[in-house]
DRENTORKOL-3810 file (N, C-alpha, C; in nm, 4 decimals):
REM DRENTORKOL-3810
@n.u->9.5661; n.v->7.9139; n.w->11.0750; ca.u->9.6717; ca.v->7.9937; ca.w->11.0140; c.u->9.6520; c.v->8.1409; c.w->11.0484
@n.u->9.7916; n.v->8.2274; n.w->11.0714; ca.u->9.7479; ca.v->8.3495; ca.w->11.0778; c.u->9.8367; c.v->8.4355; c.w->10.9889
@n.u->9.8153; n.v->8.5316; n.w->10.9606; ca.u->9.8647; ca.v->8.6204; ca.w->10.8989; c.u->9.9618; c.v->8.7394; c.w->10.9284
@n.u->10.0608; n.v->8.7242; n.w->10.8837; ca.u->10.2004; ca.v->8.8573; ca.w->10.9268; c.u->10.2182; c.v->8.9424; c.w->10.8217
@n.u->10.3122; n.v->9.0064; n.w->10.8537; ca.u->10.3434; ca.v->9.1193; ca.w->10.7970; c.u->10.5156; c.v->9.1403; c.w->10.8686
@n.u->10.6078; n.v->9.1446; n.w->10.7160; ca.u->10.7205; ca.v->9.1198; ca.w->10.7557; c.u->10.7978; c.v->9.2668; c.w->10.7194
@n.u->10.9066; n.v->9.3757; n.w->10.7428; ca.u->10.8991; ca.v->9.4719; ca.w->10.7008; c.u->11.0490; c.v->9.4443; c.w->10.7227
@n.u->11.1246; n.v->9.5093; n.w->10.6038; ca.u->11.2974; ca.v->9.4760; ca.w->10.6321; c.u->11.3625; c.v->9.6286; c.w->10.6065
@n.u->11.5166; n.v->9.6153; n.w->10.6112; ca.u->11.5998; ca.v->9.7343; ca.w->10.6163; c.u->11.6117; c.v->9.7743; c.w->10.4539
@n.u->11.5967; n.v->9.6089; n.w->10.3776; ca.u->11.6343; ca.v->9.6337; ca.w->10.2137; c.u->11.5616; c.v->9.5650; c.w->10.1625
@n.u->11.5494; n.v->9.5926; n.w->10.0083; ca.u->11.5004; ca.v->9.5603; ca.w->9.9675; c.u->11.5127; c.v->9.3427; c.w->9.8799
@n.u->11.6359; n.v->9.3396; n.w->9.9395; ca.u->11.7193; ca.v->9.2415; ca.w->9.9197; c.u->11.6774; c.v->9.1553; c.w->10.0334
@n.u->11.6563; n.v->9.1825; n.w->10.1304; ca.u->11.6296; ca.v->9.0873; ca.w->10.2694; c.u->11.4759; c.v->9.0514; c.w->10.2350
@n.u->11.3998; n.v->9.1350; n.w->10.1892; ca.u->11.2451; ca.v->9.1272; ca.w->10.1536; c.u->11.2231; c.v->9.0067; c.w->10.0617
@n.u->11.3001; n.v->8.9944; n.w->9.8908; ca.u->11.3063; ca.v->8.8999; ca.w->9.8578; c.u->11.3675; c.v->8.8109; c.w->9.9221
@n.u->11.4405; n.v->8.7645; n.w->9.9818; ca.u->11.5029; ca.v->8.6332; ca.w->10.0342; c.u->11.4226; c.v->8.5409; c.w->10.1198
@n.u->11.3867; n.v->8.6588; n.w->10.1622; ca.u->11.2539; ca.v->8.6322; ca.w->10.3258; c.u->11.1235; c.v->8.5496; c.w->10.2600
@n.u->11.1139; n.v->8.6317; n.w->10.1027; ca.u->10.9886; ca.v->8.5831; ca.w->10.0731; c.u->11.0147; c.v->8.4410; c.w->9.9807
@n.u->11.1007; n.v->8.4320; n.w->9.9279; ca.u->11.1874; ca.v->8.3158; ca.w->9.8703; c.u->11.2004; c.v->8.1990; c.w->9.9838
@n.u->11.2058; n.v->8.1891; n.w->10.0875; ca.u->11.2507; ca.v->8.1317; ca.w->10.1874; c.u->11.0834; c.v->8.0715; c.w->10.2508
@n.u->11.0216; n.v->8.1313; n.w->10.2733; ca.u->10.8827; ca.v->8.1737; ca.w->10.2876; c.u->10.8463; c.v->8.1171; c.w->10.2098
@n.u->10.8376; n.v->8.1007; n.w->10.0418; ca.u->10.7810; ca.v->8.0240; ca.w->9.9811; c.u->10.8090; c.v->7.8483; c.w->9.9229
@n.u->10.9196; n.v->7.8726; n.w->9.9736; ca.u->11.0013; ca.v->7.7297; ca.w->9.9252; c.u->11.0044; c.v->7.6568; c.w->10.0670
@n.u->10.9457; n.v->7.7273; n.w->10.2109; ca.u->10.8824; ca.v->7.6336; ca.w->10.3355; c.u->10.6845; c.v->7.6259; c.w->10.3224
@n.u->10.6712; n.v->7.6225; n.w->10.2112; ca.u->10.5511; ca.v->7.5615; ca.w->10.1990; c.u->10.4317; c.v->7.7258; c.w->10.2330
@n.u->10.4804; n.v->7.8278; n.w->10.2283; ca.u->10.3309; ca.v->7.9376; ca.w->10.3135; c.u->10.3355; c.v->8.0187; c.w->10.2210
@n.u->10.2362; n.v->8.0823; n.w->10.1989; ca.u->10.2062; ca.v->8.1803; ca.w->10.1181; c.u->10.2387; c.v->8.3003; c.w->10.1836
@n.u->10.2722; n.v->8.3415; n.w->10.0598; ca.u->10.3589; ca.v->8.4851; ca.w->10.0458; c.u->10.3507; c.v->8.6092; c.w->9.9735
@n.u->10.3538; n.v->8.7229; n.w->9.9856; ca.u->10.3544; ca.v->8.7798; ca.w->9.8120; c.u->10.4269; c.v->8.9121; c.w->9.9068
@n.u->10.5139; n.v->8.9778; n.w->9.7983; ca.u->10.5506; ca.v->9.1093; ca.w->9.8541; c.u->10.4810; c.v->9.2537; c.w->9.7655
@n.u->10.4825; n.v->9.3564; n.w->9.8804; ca.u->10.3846; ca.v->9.4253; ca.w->9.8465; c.u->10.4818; c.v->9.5606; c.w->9.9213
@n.u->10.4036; n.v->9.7066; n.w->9.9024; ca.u->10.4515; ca.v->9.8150; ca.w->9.9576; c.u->10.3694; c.v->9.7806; c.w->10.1047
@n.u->10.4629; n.v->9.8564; n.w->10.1618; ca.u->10.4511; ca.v->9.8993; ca.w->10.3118; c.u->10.2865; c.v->9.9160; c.w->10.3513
@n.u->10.2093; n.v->9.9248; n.w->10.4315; ca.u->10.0827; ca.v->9.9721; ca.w->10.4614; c.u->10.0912; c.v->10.0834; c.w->10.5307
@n.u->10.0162; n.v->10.1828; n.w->10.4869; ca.u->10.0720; ca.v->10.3094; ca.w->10.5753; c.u->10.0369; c.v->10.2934; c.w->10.7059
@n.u->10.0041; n.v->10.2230; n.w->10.7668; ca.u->10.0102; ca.v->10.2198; ca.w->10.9263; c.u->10.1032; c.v->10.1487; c.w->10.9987
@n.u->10.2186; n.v->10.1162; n.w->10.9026; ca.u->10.3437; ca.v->10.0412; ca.w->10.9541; c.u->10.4661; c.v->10.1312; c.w->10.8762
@n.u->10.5578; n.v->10.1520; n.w->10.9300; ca.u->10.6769; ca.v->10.2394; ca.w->10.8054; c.u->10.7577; c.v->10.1039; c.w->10.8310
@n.u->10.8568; n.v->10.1812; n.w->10.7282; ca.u->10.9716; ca.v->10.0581; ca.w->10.7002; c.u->11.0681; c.v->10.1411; c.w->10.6302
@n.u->11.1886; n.v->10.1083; n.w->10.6344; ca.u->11.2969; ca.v->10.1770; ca.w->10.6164; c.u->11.2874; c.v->10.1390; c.w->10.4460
@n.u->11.3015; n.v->10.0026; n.w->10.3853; ca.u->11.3089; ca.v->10.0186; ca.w->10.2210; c.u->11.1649; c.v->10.0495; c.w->10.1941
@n.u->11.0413; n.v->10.0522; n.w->10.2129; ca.u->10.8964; ca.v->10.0014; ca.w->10.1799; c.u->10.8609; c.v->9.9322; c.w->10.1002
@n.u->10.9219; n.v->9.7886; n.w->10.1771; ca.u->10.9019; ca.v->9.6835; ca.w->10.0458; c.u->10.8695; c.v->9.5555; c.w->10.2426
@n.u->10.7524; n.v->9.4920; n.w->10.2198; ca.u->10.7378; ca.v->9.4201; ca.w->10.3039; c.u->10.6620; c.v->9.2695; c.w->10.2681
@n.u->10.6759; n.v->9.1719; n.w->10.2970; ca.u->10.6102; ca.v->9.0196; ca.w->10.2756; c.u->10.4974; c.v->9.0431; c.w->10.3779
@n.u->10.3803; n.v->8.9967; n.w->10.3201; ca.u->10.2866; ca.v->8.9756; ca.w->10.3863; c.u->10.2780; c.v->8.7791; c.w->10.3520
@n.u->10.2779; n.v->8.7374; n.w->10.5008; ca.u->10.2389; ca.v->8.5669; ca.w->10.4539; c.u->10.1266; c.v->8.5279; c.w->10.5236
@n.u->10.1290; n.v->8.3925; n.w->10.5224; ca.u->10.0145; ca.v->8.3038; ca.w->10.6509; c.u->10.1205; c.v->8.1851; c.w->10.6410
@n.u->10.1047; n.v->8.1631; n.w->10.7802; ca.u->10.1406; ca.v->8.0494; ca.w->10.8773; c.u->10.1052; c.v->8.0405; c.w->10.9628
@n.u->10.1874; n.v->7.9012; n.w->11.0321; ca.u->10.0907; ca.v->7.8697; ca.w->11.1765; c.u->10.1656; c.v->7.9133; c.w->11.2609
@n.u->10.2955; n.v->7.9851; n.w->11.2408; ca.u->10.3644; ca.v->8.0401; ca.w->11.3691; c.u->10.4950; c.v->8.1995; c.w->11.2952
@n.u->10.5058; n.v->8.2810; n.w->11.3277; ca.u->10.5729; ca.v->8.3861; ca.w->11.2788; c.u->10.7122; c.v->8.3066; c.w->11.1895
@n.u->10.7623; n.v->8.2155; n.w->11.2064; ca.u->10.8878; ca.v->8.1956; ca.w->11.1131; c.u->10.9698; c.v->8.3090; c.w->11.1115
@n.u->11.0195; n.v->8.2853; n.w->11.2469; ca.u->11.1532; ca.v->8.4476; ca.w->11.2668; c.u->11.2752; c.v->8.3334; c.w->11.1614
@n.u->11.2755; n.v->8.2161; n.w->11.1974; ca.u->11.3902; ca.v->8.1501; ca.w->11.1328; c.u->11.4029; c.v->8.1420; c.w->10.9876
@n.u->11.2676; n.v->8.1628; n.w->10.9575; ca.u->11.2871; ca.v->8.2204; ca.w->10.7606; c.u->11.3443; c.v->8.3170; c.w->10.7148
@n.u->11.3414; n.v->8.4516; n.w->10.8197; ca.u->11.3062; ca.v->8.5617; ca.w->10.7833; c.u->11.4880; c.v->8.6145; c.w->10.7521
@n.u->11.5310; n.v->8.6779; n.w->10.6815; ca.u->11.6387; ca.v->8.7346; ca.w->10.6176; c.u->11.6849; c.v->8.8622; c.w->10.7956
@n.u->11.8477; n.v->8.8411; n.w->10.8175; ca.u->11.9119; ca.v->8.9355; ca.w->10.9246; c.u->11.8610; c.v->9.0722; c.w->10.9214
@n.u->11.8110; n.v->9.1224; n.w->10.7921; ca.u->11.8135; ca.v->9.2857; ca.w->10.7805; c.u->11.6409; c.v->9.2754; c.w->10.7815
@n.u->11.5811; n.v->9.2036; n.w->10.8496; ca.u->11.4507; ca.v->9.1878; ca.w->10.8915; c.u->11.4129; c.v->9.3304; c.w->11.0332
@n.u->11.3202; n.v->9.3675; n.w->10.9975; ca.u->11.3300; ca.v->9.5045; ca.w->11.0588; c.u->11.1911; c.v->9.4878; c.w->11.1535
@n.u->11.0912; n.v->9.4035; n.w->11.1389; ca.u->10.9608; ca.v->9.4332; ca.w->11.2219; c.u->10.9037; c.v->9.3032; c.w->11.1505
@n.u->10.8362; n.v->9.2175; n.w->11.2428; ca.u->10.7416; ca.v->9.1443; ca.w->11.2336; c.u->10.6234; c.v->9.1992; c.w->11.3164
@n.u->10.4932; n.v->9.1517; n.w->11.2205; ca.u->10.3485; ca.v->9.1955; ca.w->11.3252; c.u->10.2613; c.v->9.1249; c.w->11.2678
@n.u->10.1624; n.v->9.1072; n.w->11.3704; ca.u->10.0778; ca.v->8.9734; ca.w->11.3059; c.u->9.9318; c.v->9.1202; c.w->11.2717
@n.u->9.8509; n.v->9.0217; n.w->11.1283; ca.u->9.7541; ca.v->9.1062; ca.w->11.0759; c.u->9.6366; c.v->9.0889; c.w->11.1617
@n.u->9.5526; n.v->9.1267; n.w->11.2264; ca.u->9.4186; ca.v->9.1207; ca.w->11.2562; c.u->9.2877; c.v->9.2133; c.w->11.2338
@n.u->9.2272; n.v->9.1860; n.w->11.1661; ca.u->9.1479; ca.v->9.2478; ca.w->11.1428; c.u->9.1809; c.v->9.3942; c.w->11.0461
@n.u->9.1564; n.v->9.4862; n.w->11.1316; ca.u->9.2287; ca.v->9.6155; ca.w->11.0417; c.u->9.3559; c.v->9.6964; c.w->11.1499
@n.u->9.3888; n.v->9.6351; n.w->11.2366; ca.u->9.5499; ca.v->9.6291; ca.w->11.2920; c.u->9.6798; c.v->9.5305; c.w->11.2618
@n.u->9.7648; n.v->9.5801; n.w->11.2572; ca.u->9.8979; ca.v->9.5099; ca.w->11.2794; c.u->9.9652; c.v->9.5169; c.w->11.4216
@n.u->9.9779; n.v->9.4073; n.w->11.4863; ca.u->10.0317; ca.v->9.3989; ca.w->11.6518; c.u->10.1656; c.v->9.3427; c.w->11.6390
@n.u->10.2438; n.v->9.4468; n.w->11.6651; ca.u->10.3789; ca.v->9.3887; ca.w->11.6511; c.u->10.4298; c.v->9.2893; c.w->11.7470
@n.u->10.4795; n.v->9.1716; n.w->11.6676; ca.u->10.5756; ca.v->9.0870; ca.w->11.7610; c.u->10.6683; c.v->9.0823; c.w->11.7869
@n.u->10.7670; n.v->9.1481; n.w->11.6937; ca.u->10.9371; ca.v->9.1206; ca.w->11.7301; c.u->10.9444; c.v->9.2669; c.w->11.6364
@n.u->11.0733; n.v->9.3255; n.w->11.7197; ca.u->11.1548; ca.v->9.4161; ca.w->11.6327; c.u->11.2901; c.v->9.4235; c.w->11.6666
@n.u->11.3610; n.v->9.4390; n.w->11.5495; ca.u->11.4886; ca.v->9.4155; ca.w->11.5527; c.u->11.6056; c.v->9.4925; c.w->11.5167
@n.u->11.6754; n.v->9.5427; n.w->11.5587; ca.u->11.7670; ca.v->9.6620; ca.w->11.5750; c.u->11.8576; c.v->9.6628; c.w->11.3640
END
């Protein structure tokens, strides 16, 4: 399993994402932003899974990045 970090436009896409996220079986919890990532609402899901789940994730989804260690490596960003 690895660990992401999901960052959206609102604060509305954040819950849905994490609602969605939790009702496909992965752990979830939402939390403020980490200051080494910004985000337009600063409201972001941190989960674990075995693969990013762009198809969970709510339209006003703004940055996915996977956690390692004490970096975040972004995978997808989205206009």
């Amino acid at each position: 399993m690895s660990h992401y970090i999901a960052t959206f436009h609102t604060h509305l896409a954040a819950l849905k994402s994490h609602r969605s996220l939790k009702a496909a079986g992965n752990t979830a919890r939402m939390a403020p932003v980490p200051r080494k990532i910004s985000s337009s609402c600063g409201t972001c899901v941190f989960y674990e899974a075995a693969e990013p789940c762009y198809d969970l994730l709510d339209e006003d989804t703004e940055a996915v990045y996977e956690q390692r260690e004490d970096a975040a490596i972004l995978l997808r960003e989205y206009e």
